[in-house]
N, C-alpha and C positions, 0 to 999 in steps of 0.2 A: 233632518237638519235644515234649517232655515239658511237660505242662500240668494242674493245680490249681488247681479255683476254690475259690476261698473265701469262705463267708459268712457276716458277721456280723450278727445278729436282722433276715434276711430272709423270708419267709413262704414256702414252698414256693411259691406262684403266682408272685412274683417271680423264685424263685432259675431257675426253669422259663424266665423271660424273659428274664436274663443270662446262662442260657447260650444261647440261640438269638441274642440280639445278639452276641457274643462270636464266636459262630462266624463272624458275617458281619466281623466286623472281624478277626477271628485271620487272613486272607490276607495282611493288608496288613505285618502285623509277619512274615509268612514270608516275603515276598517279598526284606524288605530282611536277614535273614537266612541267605540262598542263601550265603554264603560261609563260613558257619559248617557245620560237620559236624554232619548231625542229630541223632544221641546228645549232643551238646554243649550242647544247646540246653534251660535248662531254665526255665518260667513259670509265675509265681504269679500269678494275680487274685484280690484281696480287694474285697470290697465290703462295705461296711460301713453298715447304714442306724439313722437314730436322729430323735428328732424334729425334726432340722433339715435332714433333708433325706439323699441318698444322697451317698459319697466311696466313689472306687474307687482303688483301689494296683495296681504291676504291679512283681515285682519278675520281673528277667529275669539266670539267671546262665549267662553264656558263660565259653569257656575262658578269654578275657582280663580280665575283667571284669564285675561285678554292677553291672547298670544300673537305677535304681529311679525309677520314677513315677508322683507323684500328681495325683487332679484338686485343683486350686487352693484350689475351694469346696465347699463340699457345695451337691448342686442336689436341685430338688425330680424330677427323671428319672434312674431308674437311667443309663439310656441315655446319656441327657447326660453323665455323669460316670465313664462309660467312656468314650465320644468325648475328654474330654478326657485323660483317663490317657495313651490311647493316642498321640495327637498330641502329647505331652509323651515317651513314650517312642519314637515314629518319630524326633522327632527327636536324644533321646540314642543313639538305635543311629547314625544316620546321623554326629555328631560324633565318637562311639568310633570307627567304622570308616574317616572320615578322620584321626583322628591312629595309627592302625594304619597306615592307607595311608604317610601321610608317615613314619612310624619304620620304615616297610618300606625305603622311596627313600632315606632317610637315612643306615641300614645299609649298602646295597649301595651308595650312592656313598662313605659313610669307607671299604668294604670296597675297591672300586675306588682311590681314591687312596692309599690305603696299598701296594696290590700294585704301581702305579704308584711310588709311594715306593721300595720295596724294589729296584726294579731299576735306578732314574734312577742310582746310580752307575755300575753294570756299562754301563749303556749308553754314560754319559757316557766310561767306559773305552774301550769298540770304537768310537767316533767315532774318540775321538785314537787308536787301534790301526789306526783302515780296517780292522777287521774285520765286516765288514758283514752275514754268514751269521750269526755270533754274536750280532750284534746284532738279525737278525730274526729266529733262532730263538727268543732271549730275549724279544723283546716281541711277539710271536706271542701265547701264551699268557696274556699280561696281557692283551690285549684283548674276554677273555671276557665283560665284562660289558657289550661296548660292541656284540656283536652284534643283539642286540633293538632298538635304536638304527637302527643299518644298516640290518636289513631293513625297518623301519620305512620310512627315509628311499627304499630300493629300490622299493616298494610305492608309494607317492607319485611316484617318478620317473617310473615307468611309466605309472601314471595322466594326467601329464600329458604323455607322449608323449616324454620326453627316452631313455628308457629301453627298448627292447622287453623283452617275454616274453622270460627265459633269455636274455640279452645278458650278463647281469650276476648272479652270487652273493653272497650275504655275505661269502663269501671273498674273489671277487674283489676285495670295496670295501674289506675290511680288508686284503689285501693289496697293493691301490695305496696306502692310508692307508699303511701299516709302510713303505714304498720312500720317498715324503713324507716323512715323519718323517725317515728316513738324511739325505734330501737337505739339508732344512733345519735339523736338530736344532739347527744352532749359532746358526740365525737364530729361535728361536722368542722368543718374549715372556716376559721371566723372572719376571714376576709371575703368569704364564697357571700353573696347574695342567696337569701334563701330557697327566694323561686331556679335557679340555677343550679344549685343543692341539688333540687327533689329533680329537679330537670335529670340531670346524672344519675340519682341513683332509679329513672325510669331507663335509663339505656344501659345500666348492670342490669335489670330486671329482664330485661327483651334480650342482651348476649350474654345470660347465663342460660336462656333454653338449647335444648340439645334438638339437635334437628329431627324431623319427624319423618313418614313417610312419605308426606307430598316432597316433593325434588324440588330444589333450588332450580329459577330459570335460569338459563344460557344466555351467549350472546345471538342466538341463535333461534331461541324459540319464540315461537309467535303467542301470545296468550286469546283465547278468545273472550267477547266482551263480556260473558256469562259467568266468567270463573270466579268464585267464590271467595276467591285470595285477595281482589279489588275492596271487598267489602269488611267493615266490623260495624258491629250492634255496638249502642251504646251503653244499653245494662241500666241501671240505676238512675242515670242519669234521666231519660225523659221519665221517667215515675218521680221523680223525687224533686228534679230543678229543672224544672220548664221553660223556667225564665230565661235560664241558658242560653235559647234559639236551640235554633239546626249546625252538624257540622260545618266548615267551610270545607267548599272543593276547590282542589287544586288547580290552579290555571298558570296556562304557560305567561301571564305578562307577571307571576310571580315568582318565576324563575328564571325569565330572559324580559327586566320588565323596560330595557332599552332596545329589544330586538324588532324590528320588523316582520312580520312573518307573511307569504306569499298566499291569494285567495286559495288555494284549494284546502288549505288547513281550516276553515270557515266552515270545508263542507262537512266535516266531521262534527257529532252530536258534543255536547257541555261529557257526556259519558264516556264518549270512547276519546276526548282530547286528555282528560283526566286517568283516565287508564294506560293510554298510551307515554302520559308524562310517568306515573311508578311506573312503567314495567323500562324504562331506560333510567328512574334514577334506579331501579336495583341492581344495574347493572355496575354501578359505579361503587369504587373500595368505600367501606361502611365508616370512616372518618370523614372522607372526601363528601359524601353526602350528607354527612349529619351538619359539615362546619358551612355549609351549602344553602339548607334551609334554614338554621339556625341563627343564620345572617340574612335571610332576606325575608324570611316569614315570622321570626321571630324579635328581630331587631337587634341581637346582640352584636355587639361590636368585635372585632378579630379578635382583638387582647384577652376579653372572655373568653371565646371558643379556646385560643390556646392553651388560657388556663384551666379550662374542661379537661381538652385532649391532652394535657402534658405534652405539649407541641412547641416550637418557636412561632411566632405572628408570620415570621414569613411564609414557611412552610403553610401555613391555614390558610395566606391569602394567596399561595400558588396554587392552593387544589379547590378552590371557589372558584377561579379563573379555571382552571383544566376542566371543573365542571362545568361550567358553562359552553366552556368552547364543544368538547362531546358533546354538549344539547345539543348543538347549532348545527353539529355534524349529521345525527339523528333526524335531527329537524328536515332538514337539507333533503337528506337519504329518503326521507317518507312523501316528503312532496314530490319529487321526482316521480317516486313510484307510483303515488295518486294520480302523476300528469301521463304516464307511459303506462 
C-alpha cells in the first residue's frame, strides 16, 4: 500500500511520533484491505496540530472508492486522534466492502435469473415435446452459477455423515437436480423463480440421503486438515465446461463480511480458514445454515429464504443473526487458543 504522511505545524519530535504510532496501527487497516490489490491501495494521513489540540484525516483511495476519515475532535494526543481516524475508517472500509459484497451476490443472482429466464421457454417447449435430452442439455449449462451452492451443500453432507468421501460430485447433484426438474417441471410453484426451484429440490436431494458410516462431527471433535469430508470433485464439470473457472472458497469476510478479525487468524493457510469455517457451520441446525449462506453468498433476500423454508421472515432473519453471532463466538474461542 502506498502511503503519505502528512503534516501540518508539527515539530519534528512529534512528526518522528506519528510515525512510529502509525506503523503500529497501519496493520490493522492492511489486514481489512487483503482483498484489494496492493498497487491499488493508496493512503494519506494528515495530521494537523494547532492550539486546540491535534485532528488527524485519513484519506484512503481504492479502485472502487475514496474512503475519507476524520477524528471527531481535536484532542490534546496526537495518538488519540489517530486512534480515532482510524476506527472511523476500519469501519468505512469494512461497510464499503459489504455493499461491494452484496452488489457482487446481487449481480450473479440477476445474472443467474436472467439465463434462467432466457431458457424457461425452450424448456417449457421440450416438456410439452418429451424431449428430455434437449431439455437437459439446455439446462445443464444454466446451472453454472448454482455449482458453488452444491458443493457447498456436498461438503456439509458429508460432514454429517449423510454423504461419504467421493459418493457424490457436483455433477452428480446437478445432475439428479436437472432429472427433478424434467420430472416435476409442470408441478413446480409458479411464483417460485426457477433457479430457487432447482435450488430446493438440490437440498431434497442431499436430506433424503440416509446417513452412512462416516459419523456426523460433534461439538466436540476436532477434524484434521486431510479429511476427505472438506473436499468434492467436480465430475463433469472440468471435462465438459471449462469455462466455468474453478470452484470458489469459502472465506470468513463471506460470512462475517462486517467483522474485524484479530492477526492471528492471518496465520492460518487460505485451507485450514476454509476448513475451519465448514466444520462450525456444520455445527449449526441445517435451516439456520442454509438461510445463512443463502443470504450472503447467494444474494437472496429473507422473504425468499422463507418462502423456501416454509418459515415466517422473522424467524429466517433471527437464525442469520444467531448465526453469525456463534461464528463470532468460534472465532473468538480459536484465536484465543492460537494466542495461549
Amino acid at each position: 500500500m502506498v502511503q503519505h504522511l502528512i503534516f501540518h505545524n508539527c515539530p519534528d519530535t512529534v512528526k518522528e511520533g506519528i510515525r512510529d504510532h502509525w506503523s503500529r496501527k497501519q496493520p490493522r487497516i492492511a489486514r481489512l484491505l487483503q482483498t484489494f490489490p496492493e498497487e491499488q491501495r493508496h493512503l494519506r494521513l494528515m495530521v494537523d496540530r494547532n492550539p486546540d489540540g491535534y485532528q488527524a484525516r485519513a484519506v484512503l483511495m481504492l479502485p472502487t472508492q475514496v474512503l475519507v476519515a476524520q477524528s471527531k475532535t481535536r484532542q490534546d494526543l496526537y495518538q488519540a486522534a489517530i486512534d480515532e481516524a482510524v476506527d472511523i475508517l476500519a469501519e468505512e472500509i469494512r461497510r464499503h466492502k459489504n455493499k461491494l459484497r452484496r452488489d457482487r451476490t446481487h449481480r450473479k443472482k440477476q445474472q443467474q435469473q436472467t439465463d434462467f429466464a432466457t431458457a424457461l421457454e425452450l424448456l417449457e417447449q421440450d416438456i410439452r415435446q418429451q424431449r428430455r435430452e434437449f431439455f437437459f442439455d439446455l439446462l445443464r449449462p444454466v446451472l453454472r452459477n448454482l455449482r458453488n451452492h452444491a458443493r457447498r451443500e456436498l461438503v456439509f453432507a458429508q460432514l454429517e455423515g449423510k454423504v461419504s468421501p467421493d459418493e457424490m460430485t457436483v455433477s452428480d447433484l446437478l445432475d439428479e437436480a436437472i432429472l427433478r426438474a424434467w420430472e416435476g417441471f409442470e408441478q413446480r410453484p409458479p411464483q417460485q423463480p426457477l433457479d430457487q426451484w432447482i435450488s430446493g429440490l438440490m437440498h431434497e436431494i442431499i436430506d433424503e440421503r440416509e446417513a452412512k458410516a462416516i459419523p456426523a462431527i460433534s461439538l466436540e471433535t476436532e477434524i484434521s486438515e486431510d479429511d476427505p469430508r472438506f473436499r468434492v470433485a467436480s465430475g463433469w464439470i472440468l471435462d465438459n465446461e471449462p469455462f466455468w473457472g474453478d470452484l470458489e472458497s469459502l472465506t470468513l469476510e463471506d460470512i462475517l463480511p462486517q467483522h474485524e478479525v484479530e492477526e492471528p487468524w492471518e496465520a492460518y493457510s487460505l485451507d485450514e480458514k476454509e476448513q475451519w469455517l465448514f466444520a462450525q457451520l456444520s455445527k449449526l441446525p441445517k435451516l439456520q445454515r442454509r438461510a445463512l449462506m443463502l443470504y450472503l453468498l447467494e444474494g437472496w433476500e429473507v422473504e425468499e429464504i422463507a418462502m423456501l423454508q416454509q418459515r415466517s421472515v422473522t424467524e429466517v432473519q433471527a437464525d442469520i443473526e444467531a448465526a453469525q453471532t456463534f461464528l463470532k463466538d468460534q472465532l473468538w474461542q480459536q484465536i484465543y487458543q492460537r494466542q495461549n
